[in-house]
C-alpha positions in Angstrom: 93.7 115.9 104.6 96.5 116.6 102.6 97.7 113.6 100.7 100.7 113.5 99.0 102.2 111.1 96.2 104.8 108.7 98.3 104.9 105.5 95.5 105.1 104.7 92.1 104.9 101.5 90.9 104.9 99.8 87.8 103.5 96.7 86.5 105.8 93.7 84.8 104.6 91.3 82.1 108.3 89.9 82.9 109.5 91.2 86.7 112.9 90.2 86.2 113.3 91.7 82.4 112.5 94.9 84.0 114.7 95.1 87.3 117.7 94.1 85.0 116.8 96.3 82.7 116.5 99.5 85.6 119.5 98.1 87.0 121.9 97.9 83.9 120.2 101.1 82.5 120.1 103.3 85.5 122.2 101.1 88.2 118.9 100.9 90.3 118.9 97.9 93.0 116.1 96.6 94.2 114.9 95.0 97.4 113.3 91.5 96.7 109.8 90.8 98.7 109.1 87.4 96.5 108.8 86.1 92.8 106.2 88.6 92.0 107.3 92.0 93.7 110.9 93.8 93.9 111.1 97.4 95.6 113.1 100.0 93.8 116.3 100.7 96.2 119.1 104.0 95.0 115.9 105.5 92.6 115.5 108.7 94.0 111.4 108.0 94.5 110.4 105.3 96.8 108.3 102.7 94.2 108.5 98.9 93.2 107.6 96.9 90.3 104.4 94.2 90.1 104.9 90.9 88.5 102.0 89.5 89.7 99.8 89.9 86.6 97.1 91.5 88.6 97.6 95.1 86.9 98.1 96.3 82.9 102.1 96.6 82.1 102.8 100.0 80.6 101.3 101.9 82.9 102.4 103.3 86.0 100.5 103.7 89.2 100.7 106.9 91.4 100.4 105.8 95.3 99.4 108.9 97.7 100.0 108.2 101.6 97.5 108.7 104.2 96.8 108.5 107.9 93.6 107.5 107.9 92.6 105.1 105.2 89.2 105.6 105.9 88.3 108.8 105.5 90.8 109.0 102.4 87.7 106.3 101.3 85.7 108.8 101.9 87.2 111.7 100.2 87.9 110.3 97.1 84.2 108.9 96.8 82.7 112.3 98.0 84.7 114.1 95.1 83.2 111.2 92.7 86.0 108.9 92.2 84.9 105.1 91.1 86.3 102.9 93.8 88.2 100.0 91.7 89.6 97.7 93.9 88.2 98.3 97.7 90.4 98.1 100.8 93.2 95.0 101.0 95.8 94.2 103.0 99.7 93.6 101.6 102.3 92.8 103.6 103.2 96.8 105.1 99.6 98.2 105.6 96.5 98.5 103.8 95.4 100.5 100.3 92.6 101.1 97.9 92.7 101.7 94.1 90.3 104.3 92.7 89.9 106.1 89.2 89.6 109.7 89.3 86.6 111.2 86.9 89.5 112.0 83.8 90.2 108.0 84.0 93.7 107.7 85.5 93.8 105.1 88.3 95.8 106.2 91.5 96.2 104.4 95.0 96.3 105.2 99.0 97.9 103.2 101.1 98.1 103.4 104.8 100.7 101.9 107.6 97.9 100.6 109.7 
């Protein structure tokens, strides 16, 4: 399968502290997709910050890239990873959040 780390994204107890803080500190610009999410733009990594509350600021999230979705499910539970938040849609495909057995929580998304 293959997958391969394509996003980072961090999560914002303030969203707009932190893009002007990238941007001032490391001349970062950002696409905007609402109030609660900006996309990193000129970072080197492809990524975007989360204002939306929904995760725990200070932490980053790793997000790996895969074809099929579904069988990335799989995977991840056949190697014993704790699904934590099951399949959603965003606006740009779908993803998953899981926690591997040492505790760090990573992502897949998929286009379709």
């Amino acid at each position: 399968m293959g997958l391969r780390i394509d996003y980072v994204e961090f999560d914002s107890a303030d969203i707009g502290a932190s893009t002007a803080f990238f941007r001032k500190a490391f001349g970062w610009g950002f696409v905007d997709y609402g109030p609660e999410y900006q996309g990193f733009a000129d970072a080197g990594l492809d990524g975007g910050i989360d204002g939306s509350g929904s995760g725990a600021p200070g932490k980053a999230l790793v997000i790996l890239k895969a074809d099929d979705l579904e069988a990335a499910l799989a995977a991840v539970t056949g190697a014993g990873g704790d699904v934590v938040r099951p399949i959603y849609s965003f606006p740009g495909g779908r993803r998953f959040h899981f926690r591997e057995p040492g505790g760090n929580e990573l992502a897949v998304w998929s286009e379709n």
